[in-house]
Structure formats: structure tokens, C-alpha cells
C-alpha positions as CSV (number, residue, x, y, z in Angstrom):
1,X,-7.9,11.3,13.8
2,X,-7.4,9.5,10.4
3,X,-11.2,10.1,8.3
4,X,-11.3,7.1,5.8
5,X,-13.1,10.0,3.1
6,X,-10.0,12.6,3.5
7,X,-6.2,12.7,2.6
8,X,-3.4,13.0,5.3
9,X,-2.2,16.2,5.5
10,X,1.9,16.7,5.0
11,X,4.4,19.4,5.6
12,X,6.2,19.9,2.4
13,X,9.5,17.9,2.9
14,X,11.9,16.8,0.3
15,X,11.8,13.4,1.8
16,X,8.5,10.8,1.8
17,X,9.4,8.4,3.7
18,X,12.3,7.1,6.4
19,X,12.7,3.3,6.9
20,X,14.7,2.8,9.9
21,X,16.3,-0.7,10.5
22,X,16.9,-4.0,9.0
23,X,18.4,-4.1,6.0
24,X,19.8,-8.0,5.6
25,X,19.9,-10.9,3.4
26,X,17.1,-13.3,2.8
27,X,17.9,-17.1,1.8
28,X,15.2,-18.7,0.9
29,X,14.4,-22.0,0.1
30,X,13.8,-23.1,-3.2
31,X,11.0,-25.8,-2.8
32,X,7.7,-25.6,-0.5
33,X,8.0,-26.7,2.9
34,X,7.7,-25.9,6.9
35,X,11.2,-27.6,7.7
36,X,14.9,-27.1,6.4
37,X,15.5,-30.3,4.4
38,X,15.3,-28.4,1.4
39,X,19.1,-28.1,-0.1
40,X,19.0,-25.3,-2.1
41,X,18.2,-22.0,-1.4
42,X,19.0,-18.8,-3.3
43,X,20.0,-15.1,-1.9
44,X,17.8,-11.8,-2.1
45,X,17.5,-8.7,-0.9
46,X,15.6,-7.9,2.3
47,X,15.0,-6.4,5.5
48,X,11.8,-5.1,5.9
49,X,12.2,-1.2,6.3
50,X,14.4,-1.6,3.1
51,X,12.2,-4.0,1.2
52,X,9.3,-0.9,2.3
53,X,12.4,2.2,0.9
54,X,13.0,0.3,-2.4
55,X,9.2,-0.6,-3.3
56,X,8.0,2.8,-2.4
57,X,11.2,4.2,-4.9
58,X,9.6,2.1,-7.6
59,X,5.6,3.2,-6.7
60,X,7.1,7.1,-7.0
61,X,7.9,8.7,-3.8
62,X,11.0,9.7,-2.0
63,X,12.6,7.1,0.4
64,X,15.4,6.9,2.6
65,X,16.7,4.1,4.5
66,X,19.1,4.1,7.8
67,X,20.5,0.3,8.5
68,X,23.6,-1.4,9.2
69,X,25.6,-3.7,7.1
70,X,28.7,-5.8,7.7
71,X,31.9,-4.8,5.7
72,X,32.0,-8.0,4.3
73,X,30.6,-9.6,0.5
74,X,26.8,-9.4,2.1
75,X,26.8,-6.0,2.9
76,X,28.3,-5.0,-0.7
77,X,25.8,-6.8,-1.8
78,X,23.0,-4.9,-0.4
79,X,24.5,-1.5,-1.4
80,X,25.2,-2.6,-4.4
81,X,21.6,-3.6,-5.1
82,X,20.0,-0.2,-3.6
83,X,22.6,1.8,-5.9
84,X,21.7,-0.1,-9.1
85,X,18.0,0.6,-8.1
86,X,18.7,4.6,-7.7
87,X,18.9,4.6,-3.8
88,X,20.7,7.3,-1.8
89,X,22.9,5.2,0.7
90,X,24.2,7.8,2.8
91,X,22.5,6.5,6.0
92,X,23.4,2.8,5.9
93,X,26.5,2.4,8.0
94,X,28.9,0.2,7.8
95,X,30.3,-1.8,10.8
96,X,32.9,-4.2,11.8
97,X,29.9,-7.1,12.2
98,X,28.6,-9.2,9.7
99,X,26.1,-8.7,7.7
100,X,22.4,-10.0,9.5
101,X,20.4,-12.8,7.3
102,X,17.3,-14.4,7.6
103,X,17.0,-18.4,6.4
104,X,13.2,-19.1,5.1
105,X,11.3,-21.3,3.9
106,X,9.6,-20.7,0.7
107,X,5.7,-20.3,1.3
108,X,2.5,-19.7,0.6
109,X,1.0,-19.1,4.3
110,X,3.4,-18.2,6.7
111,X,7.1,-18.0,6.3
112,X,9.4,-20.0,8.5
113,X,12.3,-18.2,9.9
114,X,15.9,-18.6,11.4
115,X,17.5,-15.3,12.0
116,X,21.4,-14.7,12.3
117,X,22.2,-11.5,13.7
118,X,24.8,-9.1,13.5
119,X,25.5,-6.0,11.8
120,X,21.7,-5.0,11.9
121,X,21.7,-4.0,15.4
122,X,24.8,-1.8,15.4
123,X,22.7,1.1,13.5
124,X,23.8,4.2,15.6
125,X,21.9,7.8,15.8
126,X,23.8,10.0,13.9
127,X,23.5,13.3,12.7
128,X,23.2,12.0,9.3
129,X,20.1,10.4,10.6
130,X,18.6,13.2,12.5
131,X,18.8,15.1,9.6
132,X,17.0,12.8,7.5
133,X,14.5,12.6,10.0
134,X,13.9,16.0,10.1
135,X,13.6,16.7,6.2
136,X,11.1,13.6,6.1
137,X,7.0,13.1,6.1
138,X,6.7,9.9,7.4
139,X,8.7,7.8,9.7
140,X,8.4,4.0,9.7
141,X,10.4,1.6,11.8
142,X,9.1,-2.2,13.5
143,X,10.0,-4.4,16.1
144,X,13.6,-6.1,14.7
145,X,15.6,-3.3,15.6
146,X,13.5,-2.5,19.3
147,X,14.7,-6.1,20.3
148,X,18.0,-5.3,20.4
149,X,20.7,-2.3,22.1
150,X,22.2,-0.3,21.0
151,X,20.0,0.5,17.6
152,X,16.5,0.3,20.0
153,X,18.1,3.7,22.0
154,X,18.5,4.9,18.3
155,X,15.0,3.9,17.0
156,X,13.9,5.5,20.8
157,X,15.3,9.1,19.7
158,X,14.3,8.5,16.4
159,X,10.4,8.2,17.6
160,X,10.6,11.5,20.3
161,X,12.1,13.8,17.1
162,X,9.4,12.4,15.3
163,X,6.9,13.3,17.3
164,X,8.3,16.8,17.9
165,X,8.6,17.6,14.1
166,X,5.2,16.2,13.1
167,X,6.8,13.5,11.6
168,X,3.8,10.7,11.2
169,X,4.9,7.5,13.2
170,X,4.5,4.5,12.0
171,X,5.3,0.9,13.5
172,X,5.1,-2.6,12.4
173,X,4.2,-4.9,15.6
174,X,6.0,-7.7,13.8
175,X,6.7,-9.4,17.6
176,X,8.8,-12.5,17.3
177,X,10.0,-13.6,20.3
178,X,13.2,-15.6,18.7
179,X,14.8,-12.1,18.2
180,X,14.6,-10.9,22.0
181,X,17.4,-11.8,24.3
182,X,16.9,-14.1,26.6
183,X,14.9,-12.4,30.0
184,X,13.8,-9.6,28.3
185,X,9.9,-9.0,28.5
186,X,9.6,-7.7,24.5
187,X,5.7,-8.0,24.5
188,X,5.9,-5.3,27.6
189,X,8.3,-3.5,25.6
190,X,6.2,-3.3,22.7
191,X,2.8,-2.0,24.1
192,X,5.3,0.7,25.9
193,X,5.6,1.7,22.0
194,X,2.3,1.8,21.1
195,X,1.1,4.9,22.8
196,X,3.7,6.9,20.9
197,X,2.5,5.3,17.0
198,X,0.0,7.2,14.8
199,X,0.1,4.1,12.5
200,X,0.4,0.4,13.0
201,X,-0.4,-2.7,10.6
202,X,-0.8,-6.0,13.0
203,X,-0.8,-9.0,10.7
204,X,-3.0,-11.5,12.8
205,X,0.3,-13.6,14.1
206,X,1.8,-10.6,15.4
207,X,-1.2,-9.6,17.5
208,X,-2.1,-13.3,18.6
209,X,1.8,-13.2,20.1
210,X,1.5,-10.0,22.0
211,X,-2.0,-10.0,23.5
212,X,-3.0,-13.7,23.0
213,X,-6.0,-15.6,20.7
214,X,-9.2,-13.5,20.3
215,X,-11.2,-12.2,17.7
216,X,-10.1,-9.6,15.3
217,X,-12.3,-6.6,16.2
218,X,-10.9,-7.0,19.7
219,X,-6.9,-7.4,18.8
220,X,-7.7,-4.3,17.1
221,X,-9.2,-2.7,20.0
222,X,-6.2,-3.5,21.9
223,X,-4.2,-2.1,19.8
224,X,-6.5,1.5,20.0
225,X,-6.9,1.5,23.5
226,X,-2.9,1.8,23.8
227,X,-3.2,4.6,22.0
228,X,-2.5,3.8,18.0
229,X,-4.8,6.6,16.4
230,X,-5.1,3.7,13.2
231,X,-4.7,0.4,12.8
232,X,-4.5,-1.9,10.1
233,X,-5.0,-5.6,11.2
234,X,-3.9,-8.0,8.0
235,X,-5.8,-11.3,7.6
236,X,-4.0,-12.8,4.5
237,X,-6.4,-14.1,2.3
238,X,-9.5,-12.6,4.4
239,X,-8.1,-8.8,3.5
240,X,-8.0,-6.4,6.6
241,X,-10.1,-5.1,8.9
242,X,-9.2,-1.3,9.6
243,X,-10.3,0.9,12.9
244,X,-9.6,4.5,13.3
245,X,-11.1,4.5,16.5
246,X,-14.9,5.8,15.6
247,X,-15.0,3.7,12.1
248,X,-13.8,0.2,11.5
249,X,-14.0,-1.3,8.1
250,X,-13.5,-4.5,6.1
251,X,-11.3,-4.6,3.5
252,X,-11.3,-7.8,1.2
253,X,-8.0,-9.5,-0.5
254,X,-7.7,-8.9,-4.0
255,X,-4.7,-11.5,-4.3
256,X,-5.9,-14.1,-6.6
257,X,-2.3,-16.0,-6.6
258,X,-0.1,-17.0,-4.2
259,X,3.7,-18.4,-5.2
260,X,5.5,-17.1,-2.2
261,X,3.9,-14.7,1.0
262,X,8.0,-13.3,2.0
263,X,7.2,-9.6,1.6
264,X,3.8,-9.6,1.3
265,X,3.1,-7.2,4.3
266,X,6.1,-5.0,3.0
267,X,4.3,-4.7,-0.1
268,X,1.3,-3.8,1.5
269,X,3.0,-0.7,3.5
270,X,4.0,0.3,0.2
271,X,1.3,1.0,-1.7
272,X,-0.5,2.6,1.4
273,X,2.7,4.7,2.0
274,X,2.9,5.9,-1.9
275,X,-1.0,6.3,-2.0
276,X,-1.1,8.6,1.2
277,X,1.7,10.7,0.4
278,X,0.3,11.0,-3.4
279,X,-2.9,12.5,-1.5
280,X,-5.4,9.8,-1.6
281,X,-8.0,9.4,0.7
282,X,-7.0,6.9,3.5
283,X,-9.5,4.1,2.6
284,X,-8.1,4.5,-1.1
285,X,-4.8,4.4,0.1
286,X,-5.7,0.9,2.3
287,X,-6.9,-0.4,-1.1
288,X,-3.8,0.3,-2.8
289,X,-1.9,-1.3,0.0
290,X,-3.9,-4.6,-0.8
291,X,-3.3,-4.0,-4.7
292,X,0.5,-4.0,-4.1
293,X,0.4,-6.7,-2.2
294,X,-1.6,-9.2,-4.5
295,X,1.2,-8.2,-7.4
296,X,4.1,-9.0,-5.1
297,X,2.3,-12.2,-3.5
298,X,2.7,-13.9,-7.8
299,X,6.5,-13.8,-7.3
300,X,9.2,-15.3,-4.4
301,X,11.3,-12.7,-3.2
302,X,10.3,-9.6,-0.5
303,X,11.5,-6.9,-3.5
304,X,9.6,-7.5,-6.6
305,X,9.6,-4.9,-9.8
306,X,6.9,-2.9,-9.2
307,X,5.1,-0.7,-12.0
308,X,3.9,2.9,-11.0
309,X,1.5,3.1,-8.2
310,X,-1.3,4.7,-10.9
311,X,-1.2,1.2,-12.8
312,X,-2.9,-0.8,-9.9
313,X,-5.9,1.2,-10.9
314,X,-5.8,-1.3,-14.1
315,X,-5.6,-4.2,-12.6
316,X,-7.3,-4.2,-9.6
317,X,-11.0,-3.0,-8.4
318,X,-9.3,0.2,-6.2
């Protein structure tokens, strides 16, 4: 049970926090818009587990993340870019595929995506990886590299060592059904998952495409009665509402400008990450999640430069 008043309890590790997945390239448009007319667009860093690996870095804890990259110019330059910014490497693997990227649209609700997959998917269990598992607090992983073999029988292992160690488990619903191949039921796949998460952080899209329209409080309860002990349903510029199963509570935005949303959900994994391992009380921890959040949401890109975790306190109400 997660009490909103207390801190989460953590074996002392030498790791925080394991990312495990996508690690890719975003292109991203450089004008507003739902379609792909716009003609320039400019490259940056992303993936979401190692968007989550290098903000955490920069809000004070200890990250780690296990992806795949193509050894080609895209993948150099995503090692490059974790390397300059201080990150250990040693469990991205190289692979003869090239590197994964994501085109988007540039926007302030919703991004658009097209996805071109390769390298991403290859990520293999090692024993560089169980190790890293095993030294770390919390594990974090989401649905990019389920939708695929052979990294879901990875991210599968990954989740049962977890669970045996204490590791906490935490899972990103992100469901997008571009990213499944064709004939496979992911939404089934999915809430198979579920009963195995401690964590999970629905944004409203992600729950409307695995269990259908309704209203927040009951996506959430879907999401408890499969078994997630807390969940964290994002509503963009409504905040979040936040159930542990005995408590829910509202949770407003404190964003107060929007330039570009890519990463905005990252960022709010974050500062909840860095907060809870830092020992704040969950609900504190939440509020930091939305403090991050609002910062990242005033520049385009999913990795922004983020100051300290303690000088959100300064800035916004936490």
C-alpha cells in the first residue's frame, strides 16, 4: 500500500533507478501543426525510459538505462549525448539495426507520431542487465518495448527479477496501437501486465485506448482492479487524479506555459522518481512530478536542462 502522508521505503542500492527500453531519436517539426507539411524539422534526443535516466541524472539520483542502438551516425549520436551528460552506458547495446526514430509534430496538446523501428527492439537480457537490476531501487519500463519480440521476453524477465528482489515496478501504459504488429491483441497484452506493476501513470489517451471512453475515477479503477497498487492518471492541463486504492486525490497543473507537450509525461516520472527516492512523502513526490513537468512543458524537446530537484520548491507551490 502506497500512504500519500509516508515515504517509500528502499533497500540501500547503489542504483535509483533502471530505465529499460527505448532509447531513439526524435525529429520534430519546427512549426505548429497536426499534419506533416511542415519542412523542417530538427533532431533530439529521446526515448522515453532514456529521456526518464537523463532527467532523473540532472534532478540528483542514480540512473541507469538498458536500450538498443544502431551502429550507425544515430546511435553515436545518442551515446554521445548520454556521455557528455555523465551517463554510464554499459547497458545500451549495440546492434546490426538501425537506430529507432520517432517523426512529431511540434505541439501543444498532443504530439503526432510516426514511428520507424529498428534497433530498439533488439535489446537482449544480458547479464549486464541482470546485474543492474539487481543493484537497483526502482525498475521502470512502458509499453514500446512489450509490443515487440525479442526485447518484450527481456522486459518479461526483467519484471519476475524484479519482483523477486523487491525491486519497485513501475510501467507506463503508453498503448499505441501503431507499434503492435499486425494480429496481435496488445490491449490484452497489456492488462496481462498490470497485475505484476506496483506503479503506473495512465495519461487519459493511454487509458481511453485500452479500456475505452469513461470518466476518470473509473479508468482509474480499472486500472486498480487489475491489480496496480497506485496509479497516477495524467489529465494535461486538469493535473492528475491519484488512487492508491483506499484514497484518491486531485492534483492540480501548475504548468502555466505550454511551447511544446514531447516529454511532458517523462518529465513528470522524473520528478516523482527523484522525490520518492530522496524520501518524500508520496503526495509530495506527485507534486514534484507536476513541478518538473510545468518547467519542461516552456521548452520543445523531451530532455530539457533541469536544475536540482530542491529548486522546484522556488518556483512552484509544492
Amino acid at each position: 500500500m502506497f500512504d500519500f502522508e509516508n515515504s517509500v521505503q528502499f533497500a540501500e542500492k547503489d542504483l535509483d533507478l533502471l530505465t529499460v527500453g527505448e532509447l531513439l531519436v526524435d525529429m520534430i517539426s519546427e512549426d505548429y501543426g497536426v499534419s506533416f507539411e511542415n519542412g523542417t524539422y530538427h533532431r533530439y534526443f529521446g526515448g522515453s525510459p532514456a529521456n526518464i535516466a537523463m532527467n532523473t541524472k540532472r534532478l540528483g539520483i542514480r540512473p541507469l538505462v538498458a536500450s538498443a542502438v544502431g551502429s550507425d551516425g544515430l546511435g553515436q549520436f545518442l551515446l554521445e549525448h548520454l556521455s557528455r551528460s555523465g551517463m554510464d552506458t554499459s547497458c545500451v547495446q549495440q546492434v546490426d539495426e538501425a537506430t529507432s526514430l520517432v517523426v512529431v509534430t511540434k505541439s501543444k496538446s498532443t504530439p503526432v507520431p510516426i514511428f520507424y523501428r529498428g534497433a530498439d527492439y533488439r535489446l537482449a537480457y544480458t547479464e549486464e542487465l541482470r546485474t543492474a537490476l539487481l543493484r537497483t531501487k526502482i525498475v521502470h519500463f512502458s509499453c514500446w518495448p512489450l509490443s515487440r519480440q525479442p526485447v518484450r521476453s527481456a522486459v518479461e524477465q526483467v519484471i519476475r527479477d524484479a519482483r523477486q528482489n523487491g525491486t519497485l515496478v513501475c510501467f507506463d501504459p503508453n498503448y499505441h496501437p501503431a507499434l503492435w504488429e499486425k494480429g496481435e491483441d496488445g490491449i490484452e497484452y497489456i492488462k496481462s501486465i498490470l497485475p505484476l506493476v506496483d506503479i503506473a501513470k495512465p495519461s487519459e489517451d493511454d487509458a481511453e485506448r485500452l479500456f475505452g471512453k469513461d470518466t476518470p475515477e473509473n479508468q482509474l479503477q480499472r486500472f486498480l482492479d487489475l491489480g496496480v497498487k497506485l496509479v497516477i492518471l495524467t489529465l494535461g492541463k486538469d493535473g492528475a487524479l491519484v488512487s492508491n486504492g483506499r484514497e484518491t486525490v486531485k492534483l492540480e497543473t501548475l504548468a502555466t506555459q505550454v511551447t511544446d507537450t514531447t516529454g511532458a509525461g517523462d518529465a513528470f516520472w522524473s520528478g516523482f522518481y527523484a522525490a520518492l527516492v530522496k524520501g518524500y512523502p508520496v503526495r509530495r513526490a506527485l507534486k514534484f512530478g507536476l513541478a518538473v513537468s510545468a518547467y519542461k512543458l516552456q521548452y520543445t524537446g523531451a530532455v530539457v536542462e533541469l536544475p536540482a530537484l530542491e529548486t522546484f520548491q522556488e518556483k512552484y507551490p509544492i
